[in-house]
C-alpha distance (Angstrom), angle and dihedral (degrees) to the residues before:
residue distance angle dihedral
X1 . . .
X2 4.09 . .
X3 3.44 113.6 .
X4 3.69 114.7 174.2
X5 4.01 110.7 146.3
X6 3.80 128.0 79.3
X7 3.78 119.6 -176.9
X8 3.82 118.6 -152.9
X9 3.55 118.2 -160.0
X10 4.28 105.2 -150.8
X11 3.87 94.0 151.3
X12 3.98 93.7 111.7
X13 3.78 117.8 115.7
X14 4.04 97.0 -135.8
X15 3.46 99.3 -135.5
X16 3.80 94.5 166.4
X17 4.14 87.0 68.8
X18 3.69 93.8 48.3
X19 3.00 132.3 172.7
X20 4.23 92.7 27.2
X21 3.92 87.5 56.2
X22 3.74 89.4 59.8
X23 3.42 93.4 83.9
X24 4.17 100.3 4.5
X25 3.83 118.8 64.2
X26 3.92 107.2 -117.5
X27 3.94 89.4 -127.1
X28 4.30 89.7 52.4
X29 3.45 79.2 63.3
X30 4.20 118.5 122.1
X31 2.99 118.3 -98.5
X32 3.69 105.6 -174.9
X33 4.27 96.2 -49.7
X34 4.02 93.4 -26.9
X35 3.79 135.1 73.1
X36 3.86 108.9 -107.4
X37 3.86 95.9 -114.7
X38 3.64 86.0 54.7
X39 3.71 88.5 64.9
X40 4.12 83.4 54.6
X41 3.84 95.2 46.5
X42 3.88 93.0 49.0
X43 4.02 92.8 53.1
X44 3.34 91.3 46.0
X45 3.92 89.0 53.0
X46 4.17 88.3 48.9
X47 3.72 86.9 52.0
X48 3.44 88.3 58.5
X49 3.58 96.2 -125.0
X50 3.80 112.4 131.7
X51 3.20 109.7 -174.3
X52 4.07 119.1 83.8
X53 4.12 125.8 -172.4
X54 3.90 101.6 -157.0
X55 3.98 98.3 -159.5
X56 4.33 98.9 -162.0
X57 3.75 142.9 161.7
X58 4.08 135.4 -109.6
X59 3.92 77.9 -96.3
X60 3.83 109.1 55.6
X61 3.71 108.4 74.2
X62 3.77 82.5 135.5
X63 3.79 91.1 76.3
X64 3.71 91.0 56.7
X65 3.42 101.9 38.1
X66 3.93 91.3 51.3
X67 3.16 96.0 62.8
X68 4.04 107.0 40.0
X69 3.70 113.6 106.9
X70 3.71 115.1 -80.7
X71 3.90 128.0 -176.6
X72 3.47 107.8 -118.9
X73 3.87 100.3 153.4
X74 4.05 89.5 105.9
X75 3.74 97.8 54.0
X76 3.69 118.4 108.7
X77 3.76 110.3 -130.4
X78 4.30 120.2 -173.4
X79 3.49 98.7 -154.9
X80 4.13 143.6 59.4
X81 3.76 80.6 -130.1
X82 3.53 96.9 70.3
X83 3.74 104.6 42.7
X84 4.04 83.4 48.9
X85 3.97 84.3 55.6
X86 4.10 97.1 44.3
X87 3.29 85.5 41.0
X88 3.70 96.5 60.8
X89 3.45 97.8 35.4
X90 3.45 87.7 62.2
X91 3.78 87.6 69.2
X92 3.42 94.4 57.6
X93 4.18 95.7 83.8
X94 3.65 100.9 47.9
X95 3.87 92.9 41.4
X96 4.20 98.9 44.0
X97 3.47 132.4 33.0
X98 3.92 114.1 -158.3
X99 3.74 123.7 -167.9
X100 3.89 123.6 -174.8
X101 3.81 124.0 -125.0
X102 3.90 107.1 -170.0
X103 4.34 105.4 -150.3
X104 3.92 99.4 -157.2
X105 3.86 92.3 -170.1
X106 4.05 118.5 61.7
X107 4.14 80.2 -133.5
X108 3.92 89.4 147.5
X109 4.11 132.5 -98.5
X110 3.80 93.7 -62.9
X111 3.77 86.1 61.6
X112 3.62 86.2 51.8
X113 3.72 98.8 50.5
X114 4.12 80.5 45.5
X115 3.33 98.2 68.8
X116 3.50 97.8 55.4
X117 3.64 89.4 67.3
X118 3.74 101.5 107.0
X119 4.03 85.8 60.6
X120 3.83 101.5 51.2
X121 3.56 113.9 67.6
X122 3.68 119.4 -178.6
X123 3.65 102.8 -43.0
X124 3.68 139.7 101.5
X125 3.42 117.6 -93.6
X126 4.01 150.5 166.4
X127 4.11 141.6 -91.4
X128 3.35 113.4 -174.1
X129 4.20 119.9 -178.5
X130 3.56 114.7 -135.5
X131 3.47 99.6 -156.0
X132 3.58 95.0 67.0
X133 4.41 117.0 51.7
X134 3.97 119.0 -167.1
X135 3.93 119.7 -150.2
X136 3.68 98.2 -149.1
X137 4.07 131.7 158.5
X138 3.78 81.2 -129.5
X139 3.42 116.5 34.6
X140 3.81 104.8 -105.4
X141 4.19 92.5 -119.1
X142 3.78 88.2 60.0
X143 3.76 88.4 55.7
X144 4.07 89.1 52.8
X145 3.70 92.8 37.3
X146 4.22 87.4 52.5
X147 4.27 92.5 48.7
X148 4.22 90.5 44.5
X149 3.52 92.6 50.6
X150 3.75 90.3 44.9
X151 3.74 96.5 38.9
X152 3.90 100.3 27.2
X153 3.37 97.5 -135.2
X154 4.20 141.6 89.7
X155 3.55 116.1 -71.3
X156 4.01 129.7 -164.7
X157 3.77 128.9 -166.8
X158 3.47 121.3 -111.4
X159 3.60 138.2 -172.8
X160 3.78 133.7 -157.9
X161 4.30 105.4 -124.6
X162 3.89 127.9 174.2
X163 4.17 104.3 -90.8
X164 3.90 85.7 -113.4
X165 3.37 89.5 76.9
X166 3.55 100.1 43.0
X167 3.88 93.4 95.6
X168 3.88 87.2 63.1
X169 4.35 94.7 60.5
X170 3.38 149.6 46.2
X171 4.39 101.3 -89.8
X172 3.87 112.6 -146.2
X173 4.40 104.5 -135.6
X174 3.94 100.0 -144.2
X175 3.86 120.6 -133.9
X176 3.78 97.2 -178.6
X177 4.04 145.2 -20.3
X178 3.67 109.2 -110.3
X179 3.79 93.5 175.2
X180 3.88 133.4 -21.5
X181 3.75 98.1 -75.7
X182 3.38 98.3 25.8
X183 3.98 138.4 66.5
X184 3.80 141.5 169.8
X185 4.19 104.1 -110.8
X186 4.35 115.0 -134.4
X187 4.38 87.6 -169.2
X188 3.70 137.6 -34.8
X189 3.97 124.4 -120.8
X190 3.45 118.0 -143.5
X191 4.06 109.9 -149.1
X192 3.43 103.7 -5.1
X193 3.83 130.9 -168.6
X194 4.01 107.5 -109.3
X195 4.04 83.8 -125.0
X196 3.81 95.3 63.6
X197 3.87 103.9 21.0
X198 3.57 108.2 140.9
X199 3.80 97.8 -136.1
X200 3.68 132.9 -31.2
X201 4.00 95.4 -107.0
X202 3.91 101.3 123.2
X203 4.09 123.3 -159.2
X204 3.85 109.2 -122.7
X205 3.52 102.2 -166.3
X206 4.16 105.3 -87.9
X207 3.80 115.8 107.4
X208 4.20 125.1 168.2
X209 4.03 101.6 -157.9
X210 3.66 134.8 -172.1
X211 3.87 113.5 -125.2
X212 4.41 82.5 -111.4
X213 3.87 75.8 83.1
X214 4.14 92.9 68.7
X215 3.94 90.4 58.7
X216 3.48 92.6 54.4
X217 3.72 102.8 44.6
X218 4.35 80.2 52.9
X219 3.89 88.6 56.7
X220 4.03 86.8 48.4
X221 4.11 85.5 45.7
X222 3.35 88.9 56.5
X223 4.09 107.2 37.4
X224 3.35 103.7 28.1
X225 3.87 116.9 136.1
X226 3.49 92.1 -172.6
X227 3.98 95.9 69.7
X228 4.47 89.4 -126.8
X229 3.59 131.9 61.9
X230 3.41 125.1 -106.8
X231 3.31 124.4 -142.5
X232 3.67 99.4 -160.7
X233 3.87 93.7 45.4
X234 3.75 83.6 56.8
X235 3.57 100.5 56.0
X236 3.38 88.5 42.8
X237 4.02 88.1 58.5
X238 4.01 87.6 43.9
X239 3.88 82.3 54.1
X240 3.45 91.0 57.0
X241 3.68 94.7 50.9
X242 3.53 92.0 68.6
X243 3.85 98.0 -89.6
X244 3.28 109.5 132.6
X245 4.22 118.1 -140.1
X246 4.03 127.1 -160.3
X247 3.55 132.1 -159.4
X248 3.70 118.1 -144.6
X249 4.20 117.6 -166.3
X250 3.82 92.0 -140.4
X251 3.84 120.7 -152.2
X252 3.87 109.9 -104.8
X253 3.55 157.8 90.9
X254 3.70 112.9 -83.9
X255 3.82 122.3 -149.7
X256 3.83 115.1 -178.0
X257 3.77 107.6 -159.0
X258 3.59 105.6 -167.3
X259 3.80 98.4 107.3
X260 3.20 134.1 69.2
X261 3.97 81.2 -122.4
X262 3.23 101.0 44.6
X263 3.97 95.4 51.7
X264 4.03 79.6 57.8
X265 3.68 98.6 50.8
X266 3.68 84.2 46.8
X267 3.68 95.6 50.3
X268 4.05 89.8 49.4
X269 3.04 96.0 55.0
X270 3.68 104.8 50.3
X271 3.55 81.3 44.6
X272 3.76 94.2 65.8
X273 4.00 89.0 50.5
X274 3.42 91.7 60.9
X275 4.03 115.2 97.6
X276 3.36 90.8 -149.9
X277 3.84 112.7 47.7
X278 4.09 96.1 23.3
X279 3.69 98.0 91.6
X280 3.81 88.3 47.1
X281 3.77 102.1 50.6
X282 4.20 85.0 42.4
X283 3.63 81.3 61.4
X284 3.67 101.8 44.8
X285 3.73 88.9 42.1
X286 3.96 93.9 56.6
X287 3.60 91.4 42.8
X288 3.82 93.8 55.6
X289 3.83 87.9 47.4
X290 4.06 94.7 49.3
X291 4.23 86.7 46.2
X292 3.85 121.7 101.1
X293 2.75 107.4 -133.2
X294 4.52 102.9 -164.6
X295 3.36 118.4 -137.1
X296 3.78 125.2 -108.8
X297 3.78 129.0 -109.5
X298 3.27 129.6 154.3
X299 3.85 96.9 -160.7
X300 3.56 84.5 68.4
X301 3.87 102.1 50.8
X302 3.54 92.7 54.2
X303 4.19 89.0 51.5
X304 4.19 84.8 55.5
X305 3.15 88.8 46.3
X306 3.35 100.3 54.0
């Protein structure tokens, strides 16, 4: 099985980093000393799949303009650090292809998977979220590529979370264990209360899909009461055409980056990977936790003052 194509849907407006996103895209965002979508790109490119459908927005020329080609053989750089970075970004062209799908219409991530229809074909292929990065030994669509080929079917990556949480994702409803990390799926529940979630396996934003899966989101194009596509309700619907859909809890770190907060946490943590700046943000980190930091109060400013 051949699966060469990953579509990444970066048409969303980012309204919880407002006002930044204004005039940045939220996935050009830093994450630690890279854009977000970077992060994507490069697992894609470890997965050995080469081929990336960048689905954007009238307002993201950013995305494609970071990543055409650009001469940087001339610049001076001070550190080892950088020429390790140019270097590898160098990489990026000859390993990846991206093309750019503009979605006009906010009609949701199955519309942006949709319109990559006319590039898919028949085969398997890849969705990866780019609000949500996974720090994984092997990159987390390897894993779902591995269980498709094996099982020859779609796969989505799950996650085990606390069941607080479970009103905050999309909740996997298990119709069998196939193995101890993996299990046939009977539905998924987007946002459900803790008191009737069907498990506590949470998607994280990697799916491998059969091509069945481009039918289906058509029929939700064209019936949907909602006025967007789902792409969970379409699976669902491919599910009940006798395609049969695993879940597979991947191995990995898993950093949502839809907060403010969580792009932070994200950004630490990568941080402290890093040879480089790890001792230095150990230090800051320990020095911002031995601070006092004094309390405000007005009241008293004005009595110094005085």
């Amino acid at each position: 099985m051949e699966i060469r194509k990953t579509i990444i849907p970066a048409a969303s407006f980012g309204t919880r980093f407002l006002p930044i996103t204004r005039v940045i895209p939220q996935e050009m965002l830093p994450l630690f000393n890279k854009p977000a979508i970077h992060h994507i790109v490069e697992e894609a490119i470890a997965a050995h799949v080469p081929h990336c459908f960048i689905v954007t927005n009238a307002s993201k020329h950013a995305i494609a303009d970071y990543f055409d080609s650009v001469e940087l053989s001339g610049v001076s750089v001070s550190s080892q650090h950088e020429k390790d970075f140019i270097a590898a970004s160098k990489l990026l062209e000859p390993r990846c292809s991206c093309v750019y799908l503009r979605q006009t219409d906010a009609l949701g991530v199955g519309h942006a998977v949709l319109l990559a229809k006319q590039c898919l074909g028949k085969e398997y292929f890849c969705i990866a979220l780019p609000d949500e990065i996974i720090d994984a030994k092997e990159p987390v669509l390897s894993q779902l590529m591995r269980v498709a080929r094996q099982e020859k079917t779609s796969v989505i990556a799950v996650q085990e979370i606390p069941l607080s949480s479970v009103s905050e994702h999309s909740i996997i409803d298990v119709k069998k264990a196939i193995a101890h990390n993996l299990f046939q799926i009977n539905g998924i529940v987007d946002r459900p209360d803790p008191r009737n979630a069907p498990s506590n396996l949470a998607i994280v934003g990697r799916y491998v899909v059969s091509s069945k899966l481009i039918s289906a989101l058509e029929y939700s194009y064209t019936f949907s009461e909602k006025g967007e596509v789902s792409l969970h309700d379409s699976i669902i619907r491919m599910m009940h055409n006798n395609e049969r859909v695993f879940a597979y809890k991947i191995q990995g770190t898993r950093y949502s980056l839809n907060t403010p907060l969580g792009l932070l946490r994200a950004t630490i943590a990568l941080a402290l990977k890093d040879p480089v700046y790890a001792p230095h943000v150990r230090g800051l980190l320990k020095e911002l936790e031995q601070t006092k930091v004094p309390v405000f109060n007005p009241a008293r400013m004005v009595e110094e003052l005085l």
